[in-house]
C-alpha positions, 0 to 999 in steps of 0.5 A, a space after each residue: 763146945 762147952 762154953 757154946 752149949 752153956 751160951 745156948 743149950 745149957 743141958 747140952 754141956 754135960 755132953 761135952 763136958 766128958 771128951 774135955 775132962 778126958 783130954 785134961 786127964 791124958 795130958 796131965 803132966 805132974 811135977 816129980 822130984 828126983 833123987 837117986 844114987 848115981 848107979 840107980 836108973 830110973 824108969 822112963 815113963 808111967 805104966 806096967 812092965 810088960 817084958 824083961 828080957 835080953 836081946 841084941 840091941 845093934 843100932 846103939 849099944 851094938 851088942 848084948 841088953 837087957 830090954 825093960 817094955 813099960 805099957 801105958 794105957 790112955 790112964 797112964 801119964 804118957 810124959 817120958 823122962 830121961 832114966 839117966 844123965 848124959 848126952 844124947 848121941 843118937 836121935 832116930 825116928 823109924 817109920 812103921 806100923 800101928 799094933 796094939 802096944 802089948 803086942 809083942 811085934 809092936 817093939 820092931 814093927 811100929 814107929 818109933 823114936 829111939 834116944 841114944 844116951 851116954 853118960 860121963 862115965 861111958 854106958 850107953 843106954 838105949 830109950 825107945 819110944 813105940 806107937 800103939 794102936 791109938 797113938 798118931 804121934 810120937 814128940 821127942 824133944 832132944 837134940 844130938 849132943 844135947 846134955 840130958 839131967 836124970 828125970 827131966 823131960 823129953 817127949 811124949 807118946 799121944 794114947 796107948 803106947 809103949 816106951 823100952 829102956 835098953 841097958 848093956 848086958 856088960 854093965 852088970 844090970 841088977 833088975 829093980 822091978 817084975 813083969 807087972 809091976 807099976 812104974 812112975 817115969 822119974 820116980 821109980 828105980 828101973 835097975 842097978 849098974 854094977 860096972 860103969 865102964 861097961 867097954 
């Protein structure tokens, strides 16, 4: 549309000159470089912490987890990463609703795509990618038993959303950020495990 206007109606391209730099903006997609203790894991995308909490996470860890809830606005880079190496042993996606993702029914009434990791030494850990409101599609790029490197790519969430990070309660997780703290995917320290071999 730009390049039509500038061809004819020249003055007509500073309207569609915004929309453009707006999508550049959201897809943006930085290089990071990764580096971190082996019982440090990482946050699995840009935004704020929005809830630490523990609940009962039944579909992979199958029992007692501390939730990490990130919320990406559309400012947000909305490229996840893996928080931790391992293999991916649970590739899910659940049909759902479309609420606002700071709603707190957003994490079990929205689609979503949830990525079962375990790592070389036995911890699971749970990531779960949630649509909002604006969000109309959710890409995971993994495939079951596929090995996964701390920091890498894996998908993304188109517009507002939210991404979850579950962690066993028995791994003895030591929290490494607040609720309203910034994170950057890849980048910041999400929480500590104290007991590898949580089983």
């Amino acid at each position: 549309a730009s390049a039509l206007c500038a061809w004819g109606y020249p003055w007509l391209t500073l309207l569609a000159l915004p929309p453009l730099i707006v999508m550049f903006w959201f897809f943006r997609d930085p290089n990071r470089s990764i580096s971190v203790a082996p019982d440090i894991i990482l946050a699995p995308a840009d935004g704020t912490v929005m809830d630490i909490v523990e609940v009962d996470e039944p579909e992979f860890i199958q029992g007692r987890a501390l939730r990490l809830g990130i919320f990406l606005s559309p400012f947000n880079v909305h490229v996840n990463r893996i928080p931790c190496s391992g293999l991916a042993r649970l590739v899910k996606y659940s049909a759902g609703e479309f609420l606002p993702a700071y709603n707190p029914k957003a994490p079990t009434r929205n689609e979503s795509v949830a990525l079962g990791i375990e790592t070389s030494n036995g911890l699971r850990i749970l990531v779960k990618q949630i649509s909002g409101v604006l969000a109309r599609r959710i890409v995971c790029e993994v495939h079951l038993n596929e090995s996964l490197t701390i920091g890498q790519r894996y998908g993304m969430i188109k517009f507002g959303s939210r991404t979850e990070l579950y962690v066993p309660i028995s791994a003895q997780i030591a929290p490494l950020v607040s609720v309203g703290d910034r994170v950057k995917g890849g980048l910041s320290p999400f929480c500590r495990v104290t007991v590898m071999h949580p089983h």
